[in-house]
N, C-alpha and C positions, 0 to 999 in steps of 0.2 A: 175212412174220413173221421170218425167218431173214435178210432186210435187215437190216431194225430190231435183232434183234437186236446183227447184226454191229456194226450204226453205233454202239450205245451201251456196247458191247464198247471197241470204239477212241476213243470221247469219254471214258472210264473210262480207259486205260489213259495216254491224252497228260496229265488230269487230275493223275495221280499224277507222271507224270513230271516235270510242270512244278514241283507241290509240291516235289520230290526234291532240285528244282533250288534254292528257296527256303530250305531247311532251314540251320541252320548247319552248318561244315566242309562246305560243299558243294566241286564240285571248284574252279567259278568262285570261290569264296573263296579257296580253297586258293592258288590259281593268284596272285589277287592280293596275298594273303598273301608268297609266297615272290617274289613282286616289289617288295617292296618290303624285305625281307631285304638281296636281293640290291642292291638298291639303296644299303643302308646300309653294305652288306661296300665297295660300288666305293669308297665316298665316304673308306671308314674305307683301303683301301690305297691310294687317292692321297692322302690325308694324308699316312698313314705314310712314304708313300716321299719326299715333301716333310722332314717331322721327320729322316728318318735321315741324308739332305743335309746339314741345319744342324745340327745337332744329337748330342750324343755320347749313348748311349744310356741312358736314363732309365726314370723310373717313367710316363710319359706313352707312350711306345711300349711300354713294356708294358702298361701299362692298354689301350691301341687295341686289342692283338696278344689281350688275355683277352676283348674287347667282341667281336673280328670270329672269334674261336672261338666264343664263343657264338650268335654270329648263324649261326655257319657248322653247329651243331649241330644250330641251331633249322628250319636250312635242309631239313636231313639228315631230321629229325624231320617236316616237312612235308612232304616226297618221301613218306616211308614210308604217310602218310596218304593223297596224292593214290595210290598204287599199290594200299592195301588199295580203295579206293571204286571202282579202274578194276576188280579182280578180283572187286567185288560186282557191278558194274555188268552183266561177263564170264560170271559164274554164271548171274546172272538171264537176260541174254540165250541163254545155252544151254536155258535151262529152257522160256524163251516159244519158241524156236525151235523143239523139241519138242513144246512144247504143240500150236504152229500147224501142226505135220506131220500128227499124228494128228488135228486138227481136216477138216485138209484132205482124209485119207485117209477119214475118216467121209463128210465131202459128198461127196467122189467116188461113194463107194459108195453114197448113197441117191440120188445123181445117174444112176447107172447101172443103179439098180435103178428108176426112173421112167421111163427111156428104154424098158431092155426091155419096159414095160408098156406104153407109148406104143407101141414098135412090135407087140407082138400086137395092140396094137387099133387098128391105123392107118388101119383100111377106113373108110371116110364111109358107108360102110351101119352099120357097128356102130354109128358115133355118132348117124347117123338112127335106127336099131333103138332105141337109149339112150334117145333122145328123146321119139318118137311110141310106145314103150311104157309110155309113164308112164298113172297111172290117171285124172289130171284135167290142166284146163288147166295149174293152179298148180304141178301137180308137176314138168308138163313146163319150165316156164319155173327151178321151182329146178335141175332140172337141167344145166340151159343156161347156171346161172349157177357150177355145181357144173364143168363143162367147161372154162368162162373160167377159172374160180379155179385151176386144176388146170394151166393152161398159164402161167398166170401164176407161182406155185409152181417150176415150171421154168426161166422163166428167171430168174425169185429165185435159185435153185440157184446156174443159170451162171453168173450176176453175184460173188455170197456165193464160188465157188469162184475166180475171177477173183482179185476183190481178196483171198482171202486168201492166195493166189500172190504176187500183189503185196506184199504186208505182208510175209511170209515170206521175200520177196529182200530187201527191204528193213532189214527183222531181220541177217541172213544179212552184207550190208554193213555194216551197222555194227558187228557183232558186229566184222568184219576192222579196221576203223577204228580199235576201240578195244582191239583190242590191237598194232595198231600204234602208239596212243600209249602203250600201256604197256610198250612195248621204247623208247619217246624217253625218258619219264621215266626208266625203268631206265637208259639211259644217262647220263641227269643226275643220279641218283646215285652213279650211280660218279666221276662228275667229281668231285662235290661232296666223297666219300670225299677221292677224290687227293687236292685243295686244303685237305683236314682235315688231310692227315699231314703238307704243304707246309706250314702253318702251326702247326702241332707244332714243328716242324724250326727254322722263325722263332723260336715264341717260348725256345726252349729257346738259342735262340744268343746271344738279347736277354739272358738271364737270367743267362748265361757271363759278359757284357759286364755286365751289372751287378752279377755276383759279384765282379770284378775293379777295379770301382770300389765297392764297398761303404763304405771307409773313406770315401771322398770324398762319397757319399751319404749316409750317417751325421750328415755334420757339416752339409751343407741339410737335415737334419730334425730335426736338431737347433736348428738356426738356424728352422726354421718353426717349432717346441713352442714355443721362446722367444715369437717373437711372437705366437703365437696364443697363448699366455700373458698379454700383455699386453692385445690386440685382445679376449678374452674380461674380461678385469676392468674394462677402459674401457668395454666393453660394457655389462656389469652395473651401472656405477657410473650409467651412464646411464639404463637402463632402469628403476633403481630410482627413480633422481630424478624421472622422468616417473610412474613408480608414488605418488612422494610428494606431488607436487604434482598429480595427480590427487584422491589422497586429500584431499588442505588444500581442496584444489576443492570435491569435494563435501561437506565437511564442514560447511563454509564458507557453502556453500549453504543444507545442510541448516539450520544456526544461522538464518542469512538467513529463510527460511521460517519456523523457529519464532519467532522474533522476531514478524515480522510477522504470524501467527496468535496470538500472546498479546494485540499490540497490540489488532489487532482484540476478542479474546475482551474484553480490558480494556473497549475501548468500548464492549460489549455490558451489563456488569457495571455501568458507571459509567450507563449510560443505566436501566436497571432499577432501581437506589439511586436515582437521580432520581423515575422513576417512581413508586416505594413512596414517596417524601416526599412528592409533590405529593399521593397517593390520602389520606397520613393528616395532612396541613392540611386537606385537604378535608374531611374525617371530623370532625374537632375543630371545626372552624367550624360545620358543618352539625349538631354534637353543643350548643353553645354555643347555637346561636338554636334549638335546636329540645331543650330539656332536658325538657321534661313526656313525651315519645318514648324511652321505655326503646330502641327497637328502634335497633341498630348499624349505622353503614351499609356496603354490603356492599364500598365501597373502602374502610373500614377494614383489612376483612380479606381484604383482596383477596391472596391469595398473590404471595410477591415471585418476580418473573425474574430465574430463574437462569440465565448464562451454558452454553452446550452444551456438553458435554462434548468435550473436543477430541479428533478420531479422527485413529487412526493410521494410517499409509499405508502400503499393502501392504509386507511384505517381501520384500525382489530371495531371488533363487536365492542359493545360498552359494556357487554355481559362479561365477556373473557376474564377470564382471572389474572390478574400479573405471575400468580404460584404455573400458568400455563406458559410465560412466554419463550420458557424453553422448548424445543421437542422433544428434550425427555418429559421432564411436564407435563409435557401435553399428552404424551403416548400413555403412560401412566394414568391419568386421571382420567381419558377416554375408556384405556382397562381395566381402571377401578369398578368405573360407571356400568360398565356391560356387563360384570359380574354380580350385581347388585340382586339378592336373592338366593345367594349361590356360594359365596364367602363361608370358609367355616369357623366353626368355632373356636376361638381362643385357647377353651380346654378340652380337652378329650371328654372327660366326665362332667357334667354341671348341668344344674337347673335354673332358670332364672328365681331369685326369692323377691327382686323387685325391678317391674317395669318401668320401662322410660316413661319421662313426664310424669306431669301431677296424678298423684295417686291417694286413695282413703284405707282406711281399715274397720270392715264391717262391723259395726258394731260398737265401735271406739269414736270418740273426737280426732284420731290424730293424722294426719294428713302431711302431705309430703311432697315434694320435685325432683326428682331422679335426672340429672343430667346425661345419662346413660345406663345400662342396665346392671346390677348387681347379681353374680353367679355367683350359685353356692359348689362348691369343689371339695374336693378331697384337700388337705395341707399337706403344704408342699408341692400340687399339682404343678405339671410342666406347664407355663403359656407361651404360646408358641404367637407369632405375627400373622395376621388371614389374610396378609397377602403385600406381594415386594414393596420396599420404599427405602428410607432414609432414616435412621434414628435425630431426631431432630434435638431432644430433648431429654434427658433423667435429670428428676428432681425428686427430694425426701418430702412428704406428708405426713405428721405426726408418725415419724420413727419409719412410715417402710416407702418403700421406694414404687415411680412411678415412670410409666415411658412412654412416648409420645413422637410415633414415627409418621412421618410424612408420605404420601402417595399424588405426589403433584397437588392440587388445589384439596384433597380431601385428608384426613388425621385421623388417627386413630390413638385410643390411651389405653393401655392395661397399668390401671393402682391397684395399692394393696400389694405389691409385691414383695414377698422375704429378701428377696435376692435379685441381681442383676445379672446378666449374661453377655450382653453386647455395649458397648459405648458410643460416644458421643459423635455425630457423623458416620457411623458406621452405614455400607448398603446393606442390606439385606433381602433375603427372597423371600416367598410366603413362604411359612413354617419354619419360620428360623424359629427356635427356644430366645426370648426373649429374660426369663428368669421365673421362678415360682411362687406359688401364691401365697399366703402370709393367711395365718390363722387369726380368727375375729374372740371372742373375750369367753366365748365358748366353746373356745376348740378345732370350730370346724374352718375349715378351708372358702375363702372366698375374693373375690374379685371384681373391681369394677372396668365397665369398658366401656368405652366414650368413641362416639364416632362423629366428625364437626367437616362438614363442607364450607372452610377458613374458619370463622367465627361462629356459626352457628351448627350446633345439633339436631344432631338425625338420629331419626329412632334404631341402633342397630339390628335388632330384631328383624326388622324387615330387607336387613344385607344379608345375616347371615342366613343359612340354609335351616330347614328343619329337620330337626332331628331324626 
């Protein structure tokens, strides 16, 4: 009994722990979680150390230096979590440790108190006496079965006290195990502290360095407001023109269709005026040879067909887009929509140096509106389409060139481009090469990219996937 017990004691206890392990924030989460943090911070300081080589120091090393604090916080913030789970983990295993002592010190004691009774009655006469004193056969044999069970019991006992020795050490090790990982983590947090204030220290140098070129920064964001100035009205001028001849589209249509429902309706109308003349020739003829017959005949008065009334066809949502009233349109910008988080990247290599929307620069007056996000690239980098549509649009922005493909009611823009690749109307799938990217006043390679559900902007960041 006290086997059983144990056994379904310890199937109960590995149950949960495995559960424990399932749950989310578990440790193995945790653990891969902040591998891949740390993964982002390596990638993001051998950039950086790449950028501050070529490069005089800018809103793109400081943007990396605000991205790898934040990962480096988020890192800090995961520590804290994997330590709070190792000290639940710590408690509880103190508490079952406890548990299984006094478990253990209980079987001893009815272990001990069975022995002493085994040894007062260890004579093989007593258990003859026991036996052959019983008052019929049946009694003697329960008791013989009563004897068995009773040594059996016992070594139930020794077994039950064994393994729970066993478990107990068991416990006891890993309880040591796991706070010996929770003096490793503790020390990778403190690493992790250091390399925060090491990066404190960075970004505060970068920000010296861009105080000091402020005026010079000024006049490239000024020189970018202009163009995205422009890039924004060539944009609109476009998107409206697809908005317009969308609409003549289906207007067009819709004319086309009612045309062709009147026509019909017409030859419905016209075949019934036929019909009603032939019923009342017949009537007058048949009224003529047959006049001594008051009675009318009944295609005289046969009711005239009238044409059906023509029914109207559901009306769209008010939301619907007109860029939707095709089905490709539609199918398209439903597939846009579901990929949304998941879209890749324009360029193979890039970092973003400035975020969508209004933005500041620490420490500087100078402030800004990003209609879309700015990637820094290698020059010449391939950019390729995140995904199938229409080239609706290339236009030139101060000297380079700009595209602007359509996805049913959603748009997409890569400027800044050197070169072009595809033309005007062209389909294409995702990842066509659309043309490469066009080097900035410094050398390096960069691009912007605009994503506008019709006329308004959407933060692309949150289409495309993370890196």
């Amino acid at each position: 009994m006290l086997k059983r017990m144990f056994t379904c004691f310890l199937a109960m206890a590995v149950s949960l722990a495995l559960y424990a392990q399932q749950q989310p924030g578990s440790s193995d989460e945790l653990k891969k979680k902040q591998a891949e943090i740390q993964r982002e911070i390596d990638e993001l300081r051998n950039t950086l150390k790449t950028t501050k080589k070529n490069t005089k120091a800018g809103l793109l090393q400081l943007t990396m230096v605000q991205k790898k604090l934040r990962l480096r916080e988020q890192a800090i913030n995961n520590i804290n979590q994997q330590i709070n789970i190792i000290e639940g983990t710590i408690s509880k295993s103190k508490n079952e440790i406890e548990r299984y002592k006094q478990e253990l010190d209980t079987l001893k004691q009815q272990y001990a108190k069975s022995i002493v009774y085994a040894y007062k009655n260890r004579s093989n006469y007593d258990f003859l006496n026991f036996i052959f004193s019983a008052s019929s056969f049946n009694d003697a044999l329960r008791r013989v079965q009563y004897l068995r069970a009773y040594r059996l019991y016992r070594e139930e006992q020794a077994a039950t006290i064994k393994n729970t020795q066993q478990v107990l050490h068991d416990k006891i090790a890993s309880l040591e195990s796991t706070r010996k990982e929770k003096d490793a983590v503790l020390q990778k947090q403190e690493k992790q502290k250091v390399e925060l204030e090491d990066e404190k220290k960075e970004k505060n140098e970068i920000l010296s360095k861009l105080k000091a070129r402020e005026k010079e920064i000024s006049k490239e964001l000024t020189a970018k407001q202009r163009a995205d100035k422009k890039l924004k009205s060539a944009i609109k001028s476009a998107i409206d023109r697809e908005i317009r001849l969308a609409r003549e589209k289906a207007l067009a249509e819709a004319k086309a269709r009612e045309a062709a429902e009147a026509a019909e309706n017409a030859k419905k109308v016209a075949a019934a005026e036929a019909a009603r003349k032939a019923a009342a020739e017949k009537a007058e003829r048949e009224k003529a040879g047959n006049a001594a017959s008051p009675a009318t005949s009944p295609a005289a008065t046969a009711p005239i067909a009238k044409a059906e009334p023509k029914k109207e066809a559901p009306k769209k949502p008010a939301s619907e887009s007109v860029l939707e009233s095709t089905p490709e349109g539609f199918r398209i910008s439903g597939s846009f929509e579901s990929n949304k988080g998941r879209l890749p990247w324009p360029v193979e290599k890039g970092n973003v140096k400035i975020h969508f929307g209004t933005y500041s620069i620490e420490g500087t007056k100078l402030r800004g509106n990003n209609p879309g996000i700015t990637l820094a690239t290698e020059p010449g980098a391939v950019v390729r389409a995140v995904f199938e549509g229409e080239v609706s649009r290339i236009f030139d922005i101060d000297g380079n060139w700009s595209v602007l493909v359509r996805h049913g009611k959603y748009f997409t823009v890569y400027s800044n481009l050197s070169s072009v690749s595809v033309s005007k109307d062209q389909k294409i799938a995702g990842g066509t090469m659309l043309g490469r990217a066009a080097a900035n006043d410094e050398g390096n390679g960069e691009i912007e990219f605009l994503l506008m559900q019709e006329n308004r902007n959407l933060d692309p960041e949150s289409w495309i996937r993370r890196r």
